[in-house]
Each structure stands twice: as C-alpha cells, then as structure tokens.
C-alpha positions in Angstrom: -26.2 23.6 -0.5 -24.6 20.7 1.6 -20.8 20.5 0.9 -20.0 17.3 3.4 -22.5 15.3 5.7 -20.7 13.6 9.3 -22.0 10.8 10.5 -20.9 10.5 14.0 -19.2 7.3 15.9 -22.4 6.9 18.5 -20.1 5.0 20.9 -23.4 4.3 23.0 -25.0 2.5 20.4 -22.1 -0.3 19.2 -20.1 -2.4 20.4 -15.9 -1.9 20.7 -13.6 -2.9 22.8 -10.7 -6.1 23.6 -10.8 -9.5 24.2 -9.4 -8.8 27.5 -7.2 -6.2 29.6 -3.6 -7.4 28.2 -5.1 -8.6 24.6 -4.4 -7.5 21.5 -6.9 -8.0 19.5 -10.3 -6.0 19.4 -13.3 -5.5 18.0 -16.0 -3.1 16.6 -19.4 -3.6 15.7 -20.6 -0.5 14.0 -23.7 0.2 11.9 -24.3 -3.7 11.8 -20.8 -5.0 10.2 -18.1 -6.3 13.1 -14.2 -5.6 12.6 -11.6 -7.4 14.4 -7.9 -6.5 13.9 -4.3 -6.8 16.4 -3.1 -4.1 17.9 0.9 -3.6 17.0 3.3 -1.8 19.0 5.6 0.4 16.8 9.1 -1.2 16.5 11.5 0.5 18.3 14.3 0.8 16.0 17.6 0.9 18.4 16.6 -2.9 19.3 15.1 -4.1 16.2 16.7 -2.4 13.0 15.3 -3.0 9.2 16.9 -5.9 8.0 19.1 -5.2 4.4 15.1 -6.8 2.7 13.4 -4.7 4.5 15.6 -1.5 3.3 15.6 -3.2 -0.1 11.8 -3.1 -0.4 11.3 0.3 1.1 13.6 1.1 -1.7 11.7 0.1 -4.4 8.7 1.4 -2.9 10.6 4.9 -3.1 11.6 4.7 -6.5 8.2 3.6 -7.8 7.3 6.6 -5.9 9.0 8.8 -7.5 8.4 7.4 -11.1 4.5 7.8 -10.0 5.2 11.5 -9.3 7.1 11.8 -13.0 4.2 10.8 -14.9 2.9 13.4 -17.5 -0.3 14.0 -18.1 -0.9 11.7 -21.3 0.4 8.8 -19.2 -1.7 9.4 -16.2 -4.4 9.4 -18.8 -3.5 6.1 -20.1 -3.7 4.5 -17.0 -6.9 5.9 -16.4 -8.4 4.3 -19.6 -6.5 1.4 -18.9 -8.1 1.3 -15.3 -11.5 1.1 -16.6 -11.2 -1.8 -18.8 -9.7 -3.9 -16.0 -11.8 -5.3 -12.7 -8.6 -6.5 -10.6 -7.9 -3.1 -9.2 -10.6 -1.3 -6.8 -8.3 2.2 -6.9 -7.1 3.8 -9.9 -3.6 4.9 -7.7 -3.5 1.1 -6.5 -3.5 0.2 -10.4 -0.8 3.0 -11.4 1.5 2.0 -8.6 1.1 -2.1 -9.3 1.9 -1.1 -13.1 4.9 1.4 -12.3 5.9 -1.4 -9.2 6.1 -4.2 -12.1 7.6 -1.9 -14.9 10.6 -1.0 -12.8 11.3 -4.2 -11.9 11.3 -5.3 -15.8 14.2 -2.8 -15.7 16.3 -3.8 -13.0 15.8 -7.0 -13.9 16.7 -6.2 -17.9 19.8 -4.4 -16.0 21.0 -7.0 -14.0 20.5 -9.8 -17.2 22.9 -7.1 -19.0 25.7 -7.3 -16.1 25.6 -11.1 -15.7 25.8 -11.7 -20.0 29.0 -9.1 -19.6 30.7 -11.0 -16.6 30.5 -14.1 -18.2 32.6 -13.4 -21.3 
C-alpha cells in the first residue's frame, strides 16, 4: 500500500534562477509551466512600523480568526453545503473565512450605525 508518492525538484532538468545578480525577480520553469514572482525582503520593523491600517486590518484578520475557530459543528456543516452550491471559492476555508470576514463587519458596522443614531440626539 502506498501512503504518499514524492516527486522530486530535478534541478538539472528546469530552468530557475534571476534576471540578473542584484534582481529581484526570478523565475522557474518546472514540468513545462514557468513562474515568475519578486523577491521581498522582510520589513524590518524598528525602521518601518505597521501603520494604525495596517494594525487595523491585522485586527480584523484576528477576530475573524477567532470567530472561525468558534464555529460548532452544525455551522461548519453549513458552510460546507453552502460551499458546494457556489463556484466563486476554490477552498472551502477561503469560503468560511470570506463569509465570517463579511459577517463581522455587518456587525461592527450595525455597531457603529447604533453609536452615531445615539450621538446625534
């Protein structure tokens, strides 16, 4: 019984490599289909610090997150019935975060309606 087959990077037999010595860009040409992409250097934080957006975002990445994690099981179920009758998505976990993504922000959103109808009166 085979549990897992590796196919192994023949580096001999495709092409890879940069543009040039100080590029950033490179390529790859494996098993007939060629990838490009940029190389980025991590940012060091000391010198360039998350803007408030950026801290903003990663929030709402971390609460949607979390709601993700606090699905039951007849939820997660949902989804995946839901998945199957839509063609936008390719992962079912891409579908469940978009949905939980949009659904919290239907919240804050309901939230912050509620505090701007009180301060006005």
């Amino acid at each position: 019984m085979i549990m897992s087959k590796i196919i192994p990077i023949d580096f001999l037999c495709s092409l890879h490599g940069k543009l040039n010595k100080d590029s950033e860009y490179y390529f790859q040409e494996r098993y007939g289909v060629t990838f490009t992409g940029q190389r980025k250097k991590p940012r060091n934080l000391e010198t360039h610090p998350y803007t408030a957006a950026e801290l903003v975002t990663q929030q709402k990445f971390r609460r949607t997150k979390k709601a993700i994690q606090g699905l039951s099981d007849a939820e997660k179920e949902a989804y995946r019935e839901a998945y199957g009758q839509q063609s936008a998505y390719k992962s079912l976990q891409g579908y469940i975060f978009a949905r939980e993504y949009a659904k919290l922000q239907r919240q804050r959103q309901k939230q912050d309606d509620g505090v701007r109808t009180r301060n006005r009166w």
